[in-house]
N, C-alpha and C positions, 0 to 999 in steps of 0.2 A: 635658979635651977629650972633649967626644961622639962616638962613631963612629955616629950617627943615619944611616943609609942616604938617598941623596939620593931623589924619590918619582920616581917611573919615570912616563913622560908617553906618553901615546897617542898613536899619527901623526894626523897632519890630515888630511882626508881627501882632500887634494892629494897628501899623500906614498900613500898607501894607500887607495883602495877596498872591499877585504877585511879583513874581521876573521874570527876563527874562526865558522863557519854563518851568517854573515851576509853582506848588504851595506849603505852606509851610504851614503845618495842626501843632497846638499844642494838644492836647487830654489828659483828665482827665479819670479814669476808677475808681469808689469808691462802698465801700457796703456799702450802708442806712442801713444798720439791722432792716429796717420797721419805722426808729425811724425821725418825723419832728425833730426832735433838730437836728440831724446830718445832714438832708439837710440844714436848716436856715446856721448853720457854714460854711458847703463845700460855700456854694453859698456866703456868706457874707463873707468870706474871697477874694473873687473873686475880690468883692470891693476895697478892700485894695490892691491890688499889680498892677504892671505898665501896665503887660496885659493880659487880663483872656485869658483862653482858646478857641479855639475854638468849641472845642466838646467835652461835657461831657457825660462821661456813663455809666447811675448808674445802683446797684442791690439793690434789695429786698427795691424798693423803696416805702416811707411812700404814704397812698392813702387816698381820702377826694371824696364818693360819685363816686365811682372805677377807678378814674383820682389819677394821680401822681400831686403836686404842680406846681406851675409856676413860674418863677421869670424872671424881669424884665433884658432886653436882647437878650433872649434864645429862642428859637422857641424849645417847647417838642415834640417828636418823641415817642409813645408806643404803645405797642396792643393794640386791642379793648379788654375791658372787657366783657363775655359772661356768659351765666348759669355756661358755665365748668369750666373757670376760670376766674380769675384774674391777670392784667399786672402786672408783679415782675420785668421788666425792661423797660428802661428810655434812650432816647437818646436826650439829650439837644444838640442842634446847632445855637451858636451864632449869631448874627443877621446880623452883620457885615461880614461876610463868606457867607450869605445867596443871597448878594448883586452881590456877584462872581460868584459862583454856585447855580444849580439847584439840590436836596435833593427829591428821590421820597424812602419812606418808605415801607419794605417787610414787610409781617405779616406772620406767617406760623400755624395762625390757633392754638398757645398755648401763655401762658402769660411771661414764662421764656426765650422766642427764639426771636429776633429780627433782622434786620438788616435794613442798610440805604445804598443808594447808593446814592457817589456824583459824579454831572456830570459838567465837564466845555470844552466846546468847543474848547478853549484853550488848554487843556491839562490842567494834574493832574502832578505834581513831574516830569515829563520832556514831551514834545509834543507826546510821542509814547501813551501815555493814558488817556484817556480821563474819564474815569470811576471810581473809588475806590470803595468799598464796605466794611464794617466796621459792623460786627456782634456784639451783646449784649447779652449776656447768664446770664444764672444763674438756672443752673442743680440745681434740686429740689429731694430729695429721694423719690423713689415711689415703697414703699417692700422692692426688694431687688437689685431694679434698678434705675438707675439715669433718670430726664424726659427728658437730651438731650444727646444721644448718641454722641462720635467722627466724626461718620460720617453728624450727623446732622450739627454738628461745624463747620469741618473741610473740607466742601465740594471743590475739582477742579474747580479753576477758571483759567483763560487765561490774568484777569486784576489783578492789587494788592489787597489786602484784608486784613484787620486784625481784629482778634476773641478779644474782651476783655471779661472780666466776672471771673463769678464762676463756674467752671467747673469740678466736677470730677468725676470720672467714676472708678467704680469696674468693674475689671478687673484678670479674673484668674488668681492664686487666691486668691480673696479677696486681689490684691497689690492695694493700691492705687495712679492714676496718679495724678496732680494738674495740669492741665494749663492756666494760666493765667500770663498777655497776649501773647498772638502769634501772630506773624506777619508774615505770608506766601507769596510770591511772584505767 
């Protein structure tokens, strides 16, 4: 008989968020196509499996009275709705992550551009950072122009960042780029 040691298994990261100098982010990026049946499923699937997501982040999401839905869990993240527009994107953050870090929310003033910054004292993914930041797009055609530029998306930062969304941008001429997701250091 073997005495082989049984192998020792890592927490999921439903059981545990932290690991030593780190943290460990799982993220969903999906397009509602405006339609609630497609969020009920995204979200009610979530149920079913061993560990949802941390952060979800939707486009062209269905609205009820210029709010996006809610579902139990998740803390919602979106623009303000205004005369000009209306919020097309959605940043759900799981409740459980909300426990660890601190979530202050960008607005820049339109309904397709968002972003969220998370913050742990701790550190983020190893002690040198403390910060993430995590953009939500969903470029809208407007003529013969997209309503979020590369530069809008793709701004210089110093901390890690990643752009999810619908993105794309005509570009002379007339090529089309698609990026979605990006993940920039």
């Amino acid at each position: 008989m073997s005495s082989t040691p049984a192998p020792t298994q890592s927490p999921s990261p439903s059981q545990s968020f932290h690991y030593p100098g780190c943290l460990n982010l799982s993220m969903v990026q999906h397009n509602c196509l405006g339609s609630s049946n497609v969020f009920q499923t995204l979200f009610s699937f979530f149920t079913s499996v061993e560990s949802s997501p941390h952060i979800v982040a939707l486009q062209d999401i269905p609205l009820w009275r210029n709010s996006p839905p809610v579902f139990r869990y998740y803390k919602c993240f979106f623009p303000p709705a205004t005369e000009s527009y209306k919020p097309r994107v959605a940043t759900y953050v799981h409740e459980r992550l909300l426990t660890v870090i601190s979530v202050l929310q960008l607005c820049f003033e339109r309904g397709e551009l968002m972003a969220v910054n998370l913050h742990s004292p701790e550190g983020l993914f190893d002690t040198s950072h403390k910060l993430f930041r995590l953009y939500n797009v969903n470029s809208i055609p407007n003529g013969h122009i997209w309503s979020a530029s590369p530069v809008d998306v793709f701004p210089q930062h110093h901390f890690p960042t990643c752009v999810v969304g619908i993105s794309t941008f005509i570009t002379p001429p007339q090529t089309r780029l698609v990026y979605t997701p990006i993940t920039t250091n």
